[in-house]
C-alpha positions in Angstrom: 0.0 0.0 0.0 1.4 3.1 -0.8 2.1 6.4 1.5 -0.8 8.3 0.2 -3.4 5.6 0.1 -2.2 5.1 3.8 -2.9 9.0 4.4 -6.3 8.5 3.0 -7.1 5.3 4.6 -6.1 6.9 7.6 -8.4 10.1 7.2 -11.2 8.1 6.3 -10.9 6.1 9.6 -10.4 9.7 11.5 -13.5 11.2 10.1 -15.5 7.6 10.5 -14.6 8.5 14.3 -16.1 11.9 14.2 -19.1 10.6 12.9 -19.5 7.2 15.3 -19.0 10.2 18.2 -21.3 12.9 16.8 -18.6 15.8 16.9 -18.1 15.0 20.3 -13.9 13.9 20.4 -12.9 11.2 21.8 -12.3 10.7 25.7 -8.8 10.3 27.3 -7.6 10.1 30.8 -4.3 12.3 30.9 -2.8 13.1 33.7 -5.4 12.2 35.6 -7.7 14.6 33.8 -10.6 13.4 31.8 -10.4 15.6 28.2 -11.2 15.1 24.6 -9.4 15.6 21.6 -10.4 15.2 18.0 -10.1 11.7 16.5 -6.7 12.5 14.6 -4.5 13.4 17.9 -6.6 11.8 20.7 -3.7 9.4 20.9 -1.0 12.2 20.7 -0.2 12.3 24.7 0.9 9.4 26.8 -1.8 9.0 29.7 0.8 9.6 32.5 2.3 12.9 30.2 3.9 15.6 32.0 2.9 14.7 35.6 4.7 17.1 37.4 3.3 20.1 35.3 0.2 18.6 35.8 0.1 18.7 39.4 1.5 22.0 39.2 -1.2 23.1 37.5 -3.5 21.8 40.3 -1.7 23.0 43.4 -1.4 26.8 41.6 -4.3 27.5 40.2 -8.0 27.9 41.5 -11.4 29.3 40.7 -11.2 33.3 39.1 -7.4 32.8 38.8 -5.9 34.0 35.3 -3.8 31.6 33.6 -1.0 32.3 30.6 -0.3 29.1 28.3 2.6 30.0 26.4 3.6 27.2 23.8 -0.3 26.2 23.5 -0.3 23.0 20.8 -2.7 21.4 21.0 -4.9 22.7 24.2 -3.6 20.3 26.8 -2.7 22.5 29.6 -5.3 25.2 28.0 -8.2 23.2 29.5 -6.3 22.0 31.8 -6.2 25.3 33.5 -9.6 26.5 31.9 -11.1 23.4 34.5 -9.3 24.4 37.2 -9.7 28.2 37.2 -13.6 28.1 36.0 -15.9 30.0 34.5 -15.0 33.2 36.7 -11.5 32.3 35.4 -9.4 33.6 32.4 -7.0 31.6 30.4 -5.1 32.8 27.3 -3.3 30.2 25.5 -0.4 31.5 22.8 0.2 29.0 19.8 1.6 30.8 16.0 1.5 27.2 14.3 -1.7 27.7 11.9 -2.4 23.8 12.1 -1.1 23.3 15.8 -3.6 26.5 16.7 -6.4 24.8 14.6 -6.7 22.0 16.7 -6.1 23.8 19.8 -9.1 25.5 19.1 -11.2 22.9 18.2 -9.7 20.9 21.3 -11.2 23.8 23.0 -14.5 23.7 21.8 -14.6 19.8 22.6 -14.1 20.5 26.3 -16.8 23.4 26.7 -13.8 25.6 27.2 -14.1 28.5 24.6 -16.0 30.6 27.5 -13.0 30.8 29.3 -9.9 30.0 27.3 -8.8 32.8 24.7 -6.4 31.5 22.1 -3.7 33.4 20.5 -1.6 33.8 17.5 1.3 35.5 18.5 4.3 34.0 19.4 5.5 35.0 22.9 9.3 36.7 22.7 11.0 39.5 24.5 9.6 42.7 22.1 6.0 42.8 20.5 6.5 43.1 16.7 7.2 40.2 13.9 10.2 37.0 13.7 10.5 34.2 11.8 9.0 31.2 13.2 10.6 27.6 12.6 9.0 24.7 11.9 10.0 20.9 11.8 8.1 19.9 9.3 6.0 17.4 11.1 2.5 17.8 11.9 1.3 19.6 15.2 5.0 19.0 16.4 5.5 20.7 19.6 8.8 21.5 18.5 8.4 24.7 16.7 10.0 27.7 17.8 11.7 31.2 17.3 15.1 29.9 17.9 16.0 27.6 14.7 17.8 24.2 15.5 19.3 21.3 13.2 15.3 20.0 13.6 13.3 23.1 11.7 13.1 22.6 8.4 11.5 26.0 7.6 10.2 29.2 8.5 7.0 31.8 8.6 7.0 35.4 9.8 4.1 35.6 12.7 3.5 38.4 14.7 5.3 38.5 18.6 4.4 39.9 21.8 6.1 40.5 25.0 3.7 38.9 27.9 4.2 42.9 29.3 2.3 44.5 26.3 0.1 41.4 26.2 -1.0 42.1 29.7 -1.5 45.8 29.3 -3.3 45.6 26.3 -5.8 42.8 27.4 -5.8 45.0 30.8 -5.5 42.5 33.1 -5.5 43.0 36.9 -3.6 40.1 38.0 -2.1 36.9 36.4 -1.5 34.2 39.2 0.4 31.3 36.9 2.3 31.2 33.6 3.3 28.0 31.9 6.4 28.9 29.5 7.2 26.0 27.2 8.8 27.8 24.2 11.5 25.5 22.9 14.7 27.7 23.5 13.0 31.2 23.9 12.8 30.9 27.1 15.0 33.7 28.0 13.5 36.1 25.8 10.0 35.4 26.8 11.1 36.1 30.5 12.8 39.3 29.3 9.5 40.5 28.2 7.7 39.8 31.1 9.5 41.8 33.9 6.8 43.7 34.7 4.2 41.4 35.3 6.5 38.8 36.9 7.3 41.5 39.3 3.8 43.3 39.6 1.8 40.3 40.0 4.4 37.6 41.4 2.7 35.1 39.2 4.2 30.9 39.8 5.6 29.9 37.1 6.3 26.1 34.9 9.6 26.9 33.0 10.3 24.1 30.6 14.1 24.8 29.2 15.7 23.5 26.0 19.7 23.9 26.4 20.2 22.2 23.0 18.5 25.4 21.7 20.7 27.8 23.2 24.2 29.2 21.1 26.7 28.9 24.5 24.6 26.1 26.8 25.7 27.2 30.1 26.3 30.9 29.5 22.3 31.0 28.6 21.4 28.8 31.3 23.3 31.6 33.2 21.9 34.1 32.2 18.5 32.4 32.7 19.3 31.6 36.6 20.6 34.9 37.2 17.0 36.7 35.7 15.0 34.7 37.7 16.8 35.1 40.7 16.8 39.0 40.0 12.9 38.8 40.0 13.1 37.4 43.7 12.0 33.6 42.5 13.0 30.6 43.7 13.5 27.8 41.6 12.4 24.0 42.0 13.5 20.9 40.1 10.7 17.6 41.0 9.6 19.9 43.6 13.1 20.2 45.3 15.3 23.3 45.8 18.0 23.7 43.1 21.1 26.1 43.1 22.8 27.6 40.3 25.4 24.9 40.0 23.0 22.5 39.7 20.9 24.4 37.2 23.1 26.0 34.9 25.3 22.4 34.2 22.0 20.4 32.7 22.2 19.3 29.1 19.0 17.8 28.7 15.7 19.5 28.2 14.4 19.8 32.0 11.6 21.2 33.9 11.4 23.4 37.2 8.9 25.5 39.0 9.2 28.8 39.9 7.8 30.5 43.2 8.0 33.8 44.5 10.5 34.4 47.3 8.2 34.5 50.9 10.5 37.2 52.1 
């Protein structure tokens, strides 16, 4: 059978799917968080994905709390958070991909979400303007990014925003938790969020990407010493980590961010 009879085959069996479950997704248990895709990516995640940012997500965020997603894909942690901070809530979830945000949006709309979660096009960066946005070439990879690697196999100008202007545009009057998974930009998106991270002392889940970065541990540096200038403390698996620690790691890792009690 050749490639694009497989395609079809496969599209057929997606769209027989979305009939059999009258536009309704399908069901999956992730993370311990009932949520439903569309038929084509309902097997994307592994059930026990992400655990940590998962619970997280839980112990940071409640009802009326506002919520920035930035690296959205496919709506995971966007309803995620849109369940846990309700319909008094506010979630805005930032994905540039055009096929990625698609499905984000219909994801969404599958989980009664759209009330609550607002999703964006704009890539989050350290300035609000227009870059040159990556892509690997793969459908709804969660690989994309502003920082091109040996993995991008193309680009697309989109627009950017700093999560400063973002906040004073959409006036918002607090912002209690940011989720920054932004393969490699990392340090530009916390550049461009000074304000708020100081204003509002929001927690935040920082995934980092060293394999992105030109000099590995001169960024990782430099990405230690910012947070530590906003006055955050920095978790790894919910253990305190020092800059030795932190700035040696090779591997894309996770930590959580809290504001310091003093």
């Amino acid at each position: 059978m050749t490639a694009p009879l497989i395609s079809t085959c496969k599209m057929l069996a997606y769209k027989t799917l979305d009939i059999l479950m009258a536009g309704r997704g399908i069901p999956r248990k992730i993370g311990g968080e009932n949520i439903r895709f569309p038929a084509q990516w309902s097997r994307y995640y592994e059930s026990n994905y992400e655990p940590i940012t998962f619970n997280f997500l839980r112990e940071n965020l409640a009802k009326g709390d506002t919520y920035l997603d930035c690296g959205g894909h496919i709506g995971l942690f966007a309803v995620v958070g849109a369940k846990l901070v309700g319909e008094s809530g506010r979630v805005f979830t930032f994905e540039p991909t055009l096929l990625s945000r698609s499905v984000l949006i219909k994801t969404v709309k599958l989980n009664n979400c759209q009330n609550i979660v607002d999703v964006r096009p704009e890539a989050v960066s350290r300035t609000t303007g227009t870059a040159i946005f990556f892509d690997t070439g793969s459908d709804v990879s969660n690989a994309n990014s502003l920082i091109k690697t040996g993995n991008h196999k193309g680009g697309l100008e989109v627009e950017t925003i700093s999560l400063d202007d973002f906040a004073e545009i959409q006036q918002l009057s607090r912002i209690n938790c940011i989720k920054i998974d932004v393969e490699g930009s990392e340090l530009n998106t916390l550049l461009g969020a000074e304000k708020i991270i100081r204003k509002y002392r929001p927690t935040i889940s920082l995934g980092l990407h060293p394999f992105a970065y030109d000099i590995e541990i001169d960024k990782l540096t430099d990405i230690w010493e910012l947070l530590r200038s906003y006055n955050l403390s920095v978790k790894f698996k919910n253990k305190s980590t020092d800059k030795d620690w932190f700035i040696n790691q090779t591997e894309i890792f996770d930590v959580q961010c809290f504001p310091d009690k003093s």
